[in-house]
N, C-alpha and C positions, 0 to 999 in steps of 0.2 A: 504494500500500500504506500503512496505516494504522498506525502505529509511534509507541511512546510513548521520547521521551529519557533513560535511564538516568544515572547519574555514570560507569560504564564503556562508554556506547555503546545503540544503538537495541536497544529490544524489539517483539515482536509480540503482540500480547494475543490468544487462540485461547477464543471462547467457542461453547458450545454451551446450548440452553434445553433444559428438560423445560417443559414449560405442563400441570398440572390445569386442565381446562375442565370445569366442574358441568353435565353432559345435562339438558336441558330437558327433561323429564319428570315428568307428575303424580305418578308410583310412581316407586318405589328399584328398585334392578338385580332384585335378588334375591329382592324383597319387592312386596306391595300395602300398603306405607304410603305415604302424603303425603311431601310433598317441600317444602311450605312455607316457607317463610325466614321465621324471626322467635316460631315460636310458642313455646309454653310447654314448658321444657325436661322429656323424656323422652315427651313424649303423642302422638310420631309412630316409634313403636318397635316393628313387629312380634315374635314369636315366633322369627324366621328373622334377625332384627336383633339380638337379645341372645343370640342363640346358643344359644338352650334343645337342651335334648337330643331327638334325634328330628327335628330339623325338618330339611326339606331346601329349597335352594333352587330356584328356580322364573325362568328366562332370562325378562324383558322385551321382549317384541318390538319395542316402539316403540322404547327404548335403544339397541337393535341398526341400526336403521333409522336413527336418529341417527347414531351412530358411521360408519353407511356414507357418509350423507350428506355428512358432515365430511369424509370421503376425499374423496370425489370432489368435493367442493370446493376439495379441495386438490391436486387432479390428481395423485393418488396410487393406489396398483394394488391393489385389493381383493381380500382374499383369502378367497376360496369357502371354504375347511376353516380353520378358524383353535380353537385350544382353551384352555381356561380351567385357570388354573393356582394352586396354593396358594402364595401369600409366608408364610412362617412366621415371626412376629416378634411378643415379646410389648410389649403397652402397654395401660395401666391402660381406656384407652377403643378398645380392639380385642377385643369380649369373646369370640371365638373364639380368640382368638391365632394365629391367620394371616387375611389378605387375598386375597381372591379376586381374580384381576388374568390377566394373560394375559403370558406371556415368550417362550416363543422363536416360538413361530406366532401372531402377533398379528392380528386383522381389519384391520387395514388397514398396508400397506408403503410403500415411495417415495412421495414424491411432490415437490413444487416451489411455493415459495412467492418471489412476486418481490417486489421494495422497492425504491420510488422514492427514491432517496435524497436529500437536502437538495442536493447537488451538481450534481445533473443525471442523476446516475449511475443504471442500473437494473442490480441485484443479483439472482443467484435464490440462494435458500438452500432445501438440501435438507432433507425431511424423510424420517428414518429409520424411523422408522415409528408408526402410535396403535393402542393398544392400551384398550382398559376395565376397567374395574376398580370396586369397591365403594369408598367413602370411609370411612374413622374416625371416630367421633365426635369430642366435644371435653370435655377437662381445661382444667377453667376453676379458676382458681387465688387468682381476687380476692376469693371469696364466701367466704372463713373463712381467719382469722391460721394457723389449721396445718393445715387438710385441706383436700384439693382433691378438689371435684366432677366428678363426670362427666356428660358430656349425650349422649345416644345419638340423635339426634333425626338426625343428620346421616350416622349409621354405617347404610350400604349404598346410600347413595345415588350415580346412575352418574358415574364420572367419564371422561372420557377423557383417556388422558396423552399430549400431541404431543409428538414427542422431535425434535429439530430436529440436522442433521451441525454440526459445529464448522467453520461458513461463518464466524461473525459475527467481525467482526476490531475492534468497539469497542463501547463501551457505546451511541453513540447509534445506531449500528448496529440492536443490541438490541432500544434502545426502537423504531425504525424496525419491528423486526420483531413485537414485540410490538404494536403498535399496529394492522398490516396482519393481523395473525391472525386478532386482536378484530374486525376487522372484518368480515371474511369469516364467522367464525361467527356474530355477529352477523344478518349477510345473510340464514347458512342458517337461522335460527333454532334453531339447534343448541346454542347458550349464550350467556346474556345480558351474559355477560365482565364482571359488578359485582366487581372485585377488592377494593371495600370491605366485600363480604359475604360475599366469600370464594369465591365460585363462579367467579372464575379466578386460580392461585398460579403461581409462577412458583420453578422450581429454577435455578438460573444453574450452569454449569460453568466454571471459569475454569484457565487456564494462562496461561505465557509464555515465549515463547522467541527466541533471536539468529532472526532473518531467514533463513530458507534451513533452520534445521536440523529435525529429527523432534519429533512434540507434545509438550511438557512436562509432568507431572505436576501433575493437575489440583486443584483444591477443588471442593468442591459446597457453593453459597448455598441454603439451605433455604427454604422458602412466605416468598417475598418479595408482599408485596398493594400493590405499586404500580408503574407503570412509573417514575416518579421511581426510588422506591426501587432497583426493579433498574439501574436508570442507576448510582447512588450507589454500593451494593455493589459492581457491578463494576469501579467505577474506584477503588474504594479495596484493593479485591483483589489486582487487578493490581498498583496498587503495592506493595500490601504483600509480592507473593513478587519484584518487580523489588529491593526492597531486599536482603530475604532473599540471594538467589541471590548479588549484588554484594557481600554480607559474607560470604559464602563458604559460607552454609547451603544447606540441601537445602529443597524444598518435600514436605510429606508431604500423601499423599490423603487426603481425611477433610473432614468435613462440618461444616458451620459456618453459624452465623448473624446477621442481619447489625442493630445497634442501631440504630434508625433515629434516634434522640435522639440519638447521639453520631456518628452516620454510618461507623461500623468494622464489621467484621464479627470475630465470633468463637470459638472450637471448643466444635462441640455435640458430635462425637465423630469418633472415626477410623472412617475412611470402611470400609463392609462391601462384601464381593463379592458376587456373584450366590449362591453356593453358602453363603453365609451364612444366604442366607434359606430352604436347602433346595426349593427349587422342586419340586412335583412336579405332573400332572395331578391336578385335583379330581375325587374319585372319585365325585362325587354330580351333577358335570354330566355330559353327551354332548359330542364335539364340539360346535361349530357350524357347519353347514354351509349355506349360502348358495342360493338360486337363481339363475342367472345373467340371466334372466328378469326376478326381481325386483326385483336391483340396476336391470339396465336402466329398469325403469319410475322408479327414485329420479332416476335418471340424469336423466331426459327430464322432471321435474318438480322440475329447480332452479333458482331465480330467477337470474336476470341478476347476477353478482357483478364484485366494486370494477372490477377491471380492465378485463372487456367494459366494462363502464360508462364507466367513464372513456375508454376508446379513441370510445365512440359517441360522449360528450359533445365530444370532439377533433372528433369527424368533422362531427356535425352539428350544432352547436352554433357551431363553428367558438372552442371556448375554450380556452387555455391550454394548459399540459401540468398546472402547479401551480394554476390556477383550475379544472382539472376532477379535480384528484386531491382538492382542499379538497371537493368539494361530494359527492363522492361514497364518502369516509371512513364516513360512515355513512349508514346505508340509510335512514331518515326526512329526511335532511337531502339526499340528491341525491329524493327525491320530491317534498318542499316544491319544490326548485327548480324542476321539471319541471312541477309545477303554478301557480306564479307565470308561467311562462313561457309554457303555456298553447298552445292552437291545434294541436298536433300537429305535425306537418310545413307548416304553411298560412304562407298571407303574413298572417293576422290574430295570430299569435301574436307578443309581445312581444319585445325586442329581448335577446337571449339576452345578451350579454356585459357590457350595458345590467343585465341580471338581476344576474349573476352577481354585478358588483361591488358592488350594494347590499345582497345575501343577504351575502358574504364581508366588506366591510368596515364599513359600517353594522349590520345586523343581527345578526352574531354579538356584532360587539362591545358593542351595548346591551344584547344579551341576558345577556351576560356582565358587565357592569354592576351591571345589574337582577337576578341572580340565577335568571334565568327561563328556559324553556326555548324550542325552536323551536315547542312546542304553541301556548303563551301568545298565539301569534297567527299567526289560521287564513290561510292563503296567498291566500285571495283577496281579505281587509282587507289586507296588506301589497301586493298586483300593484294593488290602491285607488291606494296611495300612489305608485305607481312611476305608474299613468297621468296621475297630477296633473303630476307631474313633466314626461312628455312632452309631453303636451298645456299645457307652461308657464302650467299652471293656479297654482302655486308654486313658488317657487327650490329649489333644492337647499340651499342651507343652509335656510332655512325648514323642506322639509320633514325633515332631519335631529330638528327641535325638534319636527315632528308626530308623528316614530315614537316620540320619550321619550313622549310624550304618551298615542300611541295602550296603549305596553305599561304605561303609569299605570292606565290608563278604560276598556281596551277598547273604544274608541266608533271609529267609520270615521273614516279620513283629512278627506273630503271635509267632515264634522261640526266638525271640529276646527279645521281651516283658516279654516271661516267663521266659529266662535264666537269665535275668535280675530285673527281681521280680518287673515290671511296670504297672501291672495290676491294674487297675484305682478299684479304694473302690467305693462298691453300695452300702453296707450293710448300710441302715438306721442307724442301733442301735450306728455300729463304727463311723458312721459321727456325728452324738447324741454325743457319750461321749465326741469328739474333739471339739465340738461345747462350750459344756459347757465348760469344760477348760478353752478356750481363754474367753469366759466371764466371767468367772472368774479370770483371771490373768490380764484379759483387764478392771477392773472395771469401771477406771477413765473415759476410752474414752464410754463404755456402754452409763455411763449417761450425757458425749456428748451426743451422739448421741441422746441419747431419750428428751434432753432438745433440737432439733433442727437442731445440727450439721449433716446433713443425709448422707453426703461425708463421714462420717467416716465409714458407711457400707462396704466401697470398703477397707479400712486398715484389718476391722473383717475378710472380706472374707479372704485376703491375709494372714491373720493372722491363718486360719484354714487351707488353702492349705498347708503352710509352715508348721502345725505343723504334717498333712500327708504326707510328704514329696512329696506333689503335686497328690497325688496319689490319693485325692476324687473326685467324682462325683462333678464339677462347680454345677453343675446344682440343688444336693441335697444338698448340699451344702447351695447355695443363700435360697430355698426352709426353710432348716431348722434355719437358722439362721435368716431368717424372720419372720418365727413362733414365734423364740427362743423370739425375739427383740419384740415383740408383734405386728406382723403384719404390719410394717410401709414399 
């Protein structure tokens, strides 16, 4: 159990998530406008979006189709009858003044989401239920010293809000889970999870309480846009109601939000009930009611997601538990892999674990270097560079200097190696004569070594690499200078 130290004794931090994830979709829930990111504020604003009088709105099929998909990606229990609800709540960029959204029968219920945790540990954290909803525009507040503009460009587009049970017991927790979300919708293509655009927020619920006793009264973190960030707010949260409580105060519910420049979080108002927002059925939809039929066919046409994945990569790949959760986080990056690796199931296909560790530690990290992405460079120039490798066409540190190289120029491995005169030494005789050499200029440590010091093997080797300027055979190398050394 996961427990933070008080001055008067252990707490338990009790968080639950809301996630807005922005529906992939060309059209808005309710409307036939664009869905764009980035255009020119107000030119994507139906009639049914600004809320003119008369207009009624009009269900998205493909939204709906989404949302389904997202359930059952999240092994959640879809429900056939589900109906759309008014949130009543005024704000300068809501120009109907309620929100279309769904409350007590939502399209999608249960479901289970599991997390690998940094420990070894694997977690399932439930999900309460997703429901859809239309989004708000935005009050944008920097564009004039006293008036604030509004941009409609955003207001009706689909969202779906995952509401997650109060499983999570710490912040990296959290990001654990948020991160495994992202992914999965990712997969389904159901949202592209860019929280720097907005199109996934994050509500954080926070409590805390002695070990053993009933949940605490909670706060709610407002559109948090980073998993950093939700990390930050809710350990600064939590501290801030562990003090609270230990000076003798009450924790009051109410909504807050969190300065990412200062790292606190702070009151945006006391928190509203359900009945606040007046919920009622929206009187200008029908239910929705489902096919079961055509769920089934969503069913049977969803890709392969993190977890099968990662179980197959276990199986057949024979990798890791955390070399096959790294490669399979996201769905371009466990594809690269599986195409650098190449052959199918065959004995021609590349040495998978051989793979892995040059995609996860060389590759990402240049990329992240370089600023670049896994596109930057197509899988079959990099599986180039991995067969130079085997076929000790070049060293491994060499070719580390061909991939800076390759994601410079874009030019093939094999191009690079030659222009640059990297081609790793096989030639027996030329590793022979560099052999002797250093045992010869090495006398002193020789006969260490052969009186016992056997660590100094690892200096000789270094000592012959350096004098080929890295460019022999490790392997004729060890080979020859064991011979040389008499066998030891």
């Amino acid at each position: 159990m996961t427990t933070i130290q008080g001055k008067t004794g252990e707490w338990e931090v009790v968080i639950g998530l809301e996630i807005h994830a922005q529906v992939i979709s060309a059209a808005k829930l309710f409307s036939g406008a664009p869905t764009d990111f980035g255009a020119e504020a107000n030119t994507q604003v139906s009639f049914v979006d600004a809320a003119m009088p008369g207009m009624l709105p009009v269900i998205n099929e493909f939204c709906v189709e989404q949302a389904v998909r997202t359930g059952l990606g999240l092994k959640a229990e879809i429900n056939l009858y589900s109906v759309f609800d008014r949130k009543n709540y005024f704000y300068p960029d809501l120009p109907a003044g309620y929100q279309i959204s769904q409350y007590q029968q939502p399209i999608v219920g249960k479901g289970t989401v599991y997390l690998d945790l940094p420990n070894g540990e694997t977690r399932a954290v439930g999900i309460t239920r997703l429901h859809l909803e239309q989004d708000a525009g935005k009050s944008l507040h920097d564009q004039h010293p006293d008036l604030t503009y509004v941009d409609l460009n955003r207001c009706g587009i689909a969202l779906m809000e995952i509401v997650s049970e109060p499983d999570l017991r710490s912040a990296e927790e959290a990001g654990v889970y948020l991160r495994k979300l992202r992914s999965i919708l990712r997969y389904l293509g159901t949202c592209d999870g860019n929280m720097e655009q907005g199109s996934l927020r994050c509500d954080a619920n926070v409590s805390v309480r002695r070990p053993g006793e009933d949940y605490g009264t909670r706060s709610e973190i407002k559109n948090v846009n980073s998993i950093r960030f939700v990390q930050q707010a809710i350990e600064y949260e939590a501290r801030r109601q562990i003090e609270l409580r230990e000076e003798g105060g009450t924790v009051a519910q109410e909504t807050r939000l969190f300065d990412s420049r200062k790292g606190v979080t702070r009151l945006m108002r006391t928190k509203e009930e359900a009945h606040d927002y007046r919920y009622f059925p929206d009187p200008d939809l029908l239910p929705l009611i489902l096919d079961k039929e055509w769920v089934e066919k969503i069913k049977a046409g969803l890709p392969e997601l993190p977890d099968e994945k990662k179980a197959r990569f276990m199986a057949d790949y024979g990798l890791s538990a955390y070399d096959a959760g790294v490669l399979v986080a996201e769905r371009e990056t466990a594809d690269y892999y599986e195409a650098v690796v190449g052959g199918g199931g065959g004995e021609d296909r590349r040495d998978p674990k051989l793979v892995a560790n040059w995609v996860i530690n060389e590759l990402f990290g240049q990329l992240s270097k370089a600023g670049k992405s896994i596109n930057d460079i197509p899988p079959e120039r990099f599986a180039g560079l991995i067969d130079l490798v085997v076929e000790e066409k070049v060293s491994a540190r060499s070719a580390k200097e061909v991939l800076t190289v390759m994601l410079v120029t874009g030019k093939d491995a094999a191009r690079i190696v030659a222009e640059k005169g990297l081609e790793q030494v096989s030639d027996a005789g030329a590793i022979e004569a560099a052999v002797d050499r250093v045992l010869t200029d090495q006398a002193d440590e020789v006969a260490a070594y052969k009186a016992g010091k056997e660590k100094l093997f690892g200096f000789l080797m270094g000592q012959v690499m350096r004098a080929t300027q890295g460019k022999a055979s490790p392997k004729l190398v060890n080979e020859v200078l064991r011979k040389k050394l008499g066998g030891k």
